[in-house]
matplotlib code that plots the C-alpha trace (Angstrom):
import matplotlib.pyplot as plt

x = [0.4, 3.2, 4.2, 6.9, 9.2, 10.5, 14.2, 16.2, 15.9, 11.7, 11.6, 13.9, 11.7, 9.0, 9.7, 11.0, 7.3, 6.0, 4.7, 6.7, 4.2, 4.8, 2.3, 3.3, 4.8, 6.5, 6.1, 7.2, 5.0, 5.2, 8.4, 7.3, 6.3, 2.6, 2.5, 0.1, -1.8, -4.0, -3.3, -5.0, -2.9, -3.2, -0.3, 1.7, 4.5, 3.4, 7.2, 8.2, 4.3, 3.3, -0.2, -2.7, -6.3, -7.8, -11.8, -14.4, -14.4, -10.7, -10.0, -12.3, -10.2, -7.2, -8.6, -9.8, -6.9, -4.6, -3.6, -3.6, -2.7, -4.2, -3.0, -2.5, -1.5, -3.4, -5.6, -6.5, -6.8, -7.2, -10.0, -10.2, -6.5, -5.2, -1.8, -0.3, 0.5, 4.0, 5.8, 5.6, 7.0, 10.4, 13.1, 14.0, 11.4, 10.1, 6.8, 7.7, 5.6, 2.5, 3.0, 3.7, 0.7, -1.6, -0.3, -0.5, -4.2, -4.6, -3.0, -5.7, -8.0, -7.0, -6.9, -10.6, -11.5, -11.7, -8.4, -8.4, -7.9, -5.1, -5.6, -5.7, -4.1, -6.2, -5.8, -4.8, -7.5, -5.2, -4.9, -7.0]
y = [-19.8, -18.2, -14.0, -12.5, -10.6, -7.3, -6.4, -3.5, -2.2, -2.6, -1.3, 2.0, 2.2, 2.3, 4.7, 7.5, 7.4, 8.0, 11.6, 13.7, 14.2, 13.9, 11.8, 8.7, 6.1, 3.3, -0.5, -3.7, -6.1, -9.9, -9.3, -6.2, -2.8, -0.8, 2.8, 4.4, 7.6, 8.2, 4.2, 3.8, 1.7, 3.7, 2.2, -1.4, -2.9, -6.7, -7.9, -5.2, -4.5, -0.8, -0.9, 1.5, 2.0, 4.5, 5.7, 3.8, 6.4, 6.8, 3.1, 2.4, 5.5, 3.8, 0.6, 1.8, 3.5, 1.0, -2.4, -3.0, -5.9, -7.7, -6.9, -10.2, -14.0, -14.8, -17.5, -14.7, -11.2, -8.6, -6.4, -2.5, -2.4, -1.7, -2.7, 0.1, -1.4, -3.4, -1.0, 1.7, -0.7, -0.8, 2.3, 4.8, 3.7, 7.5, 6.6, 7.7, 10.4, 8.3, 6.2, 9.2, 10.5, 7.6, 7.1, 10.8, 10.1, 7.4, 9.6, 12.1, 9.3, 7.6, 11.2, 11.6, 8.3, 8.5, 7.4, 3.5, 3.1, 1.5, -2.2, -2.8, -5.9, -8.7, -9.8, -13.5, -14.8, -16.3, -19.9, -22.0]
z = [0.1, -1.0, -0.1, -2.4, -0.4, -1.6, -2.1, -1.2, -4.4, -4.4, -1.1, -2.0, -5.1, -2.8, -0.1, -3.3, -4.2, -0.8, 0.3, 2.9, 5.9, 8.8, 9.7, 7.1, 9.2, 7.5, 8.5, 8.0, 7.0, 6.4, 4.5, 2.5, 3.7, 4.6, 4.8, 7.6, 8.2, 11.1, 11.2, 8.2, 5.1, 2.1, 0.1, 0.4, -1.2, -2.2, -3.6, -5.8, -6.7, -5.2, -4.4, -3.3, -1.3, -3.5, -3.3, -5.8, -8.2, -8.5, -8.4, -11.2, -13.3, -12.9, -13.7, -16.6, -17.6, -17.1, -16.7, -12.7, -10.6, -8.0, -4.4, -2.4, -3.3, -6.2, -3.6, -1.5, -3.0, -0.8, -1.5, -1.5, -2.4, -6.1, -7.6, -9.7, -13.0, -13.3, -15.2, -12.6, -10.3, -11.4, -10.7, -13.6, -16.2, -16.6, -14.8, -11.0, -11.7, -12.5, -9.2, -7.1, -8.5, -7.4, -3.9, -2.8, -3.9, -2.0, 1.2, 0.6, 0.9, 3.5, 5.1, 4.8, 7.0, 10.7, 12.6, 13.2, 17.2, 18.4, 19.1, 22.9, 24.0, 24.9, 28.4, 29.5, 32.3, 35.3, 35.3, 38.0]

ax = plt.figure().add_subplot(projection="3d")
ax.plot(x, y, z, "-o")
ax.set_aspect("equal")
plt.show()
């Protein structure tokens, strides 16, 4: 299974779309990025693909509306995630708007779920 990897310019792209609050936290991930709230992911970078965790009714409006991708190698999709259409995806085709649009809806949410807990570390049992 191959993961596309975002470039500079994807990942710039990306982070100009992003809203400014302060609790957004920016991570990398396998290559690409995830972007956090309460430690939540509500929107992803998938190569240069932006994608975004949206509610049912709003994720069926968009796909409805337009022509979405897929988030996730094409032998595993991963569910509950939607890719904003391909032409938002690239930088300066009048559309920034549009994918601003969709990810501060996915922030707000993403803002109405409770607050993942932070992962504890498993523990090693000694050795005998």
């Amino acid at each position: 299974m191959e993961m596309p990897k975002a470039s500079d310019a994807d990942k710039e792209h990306f982070r100009s779309v992003l809203p400014d609050h302060p609790e957004v936290v920016v991570k990398p991930m396998f290559g690409n990025l995830g972007t956090f709230a309460n430690g939540n992911m509500f929107t992803g970078l998938f190569g240069p693909t932006i994608v975004v965790k949206l509610g049912e009714a709003d994720k069926e409006m968009l796909g409805s509306t337009e022509r979405t991708v897929p988030f996730g190698p094409a032998e595993l999709p991963m569910g509950g995630y939607t890719g904003l259409p391909e032409i938002w995806n690239a930088e300066g085709d009048g559309d920034e708007a549009l994918a601003k649009a969709w990810v501060e809806k996915a922030s707000e949410h993403v803002a109405g779920l409770p607050p993942k807990a932070p992962k504890v570390p498993k523990v090693k049992a000694a050795k005998k």
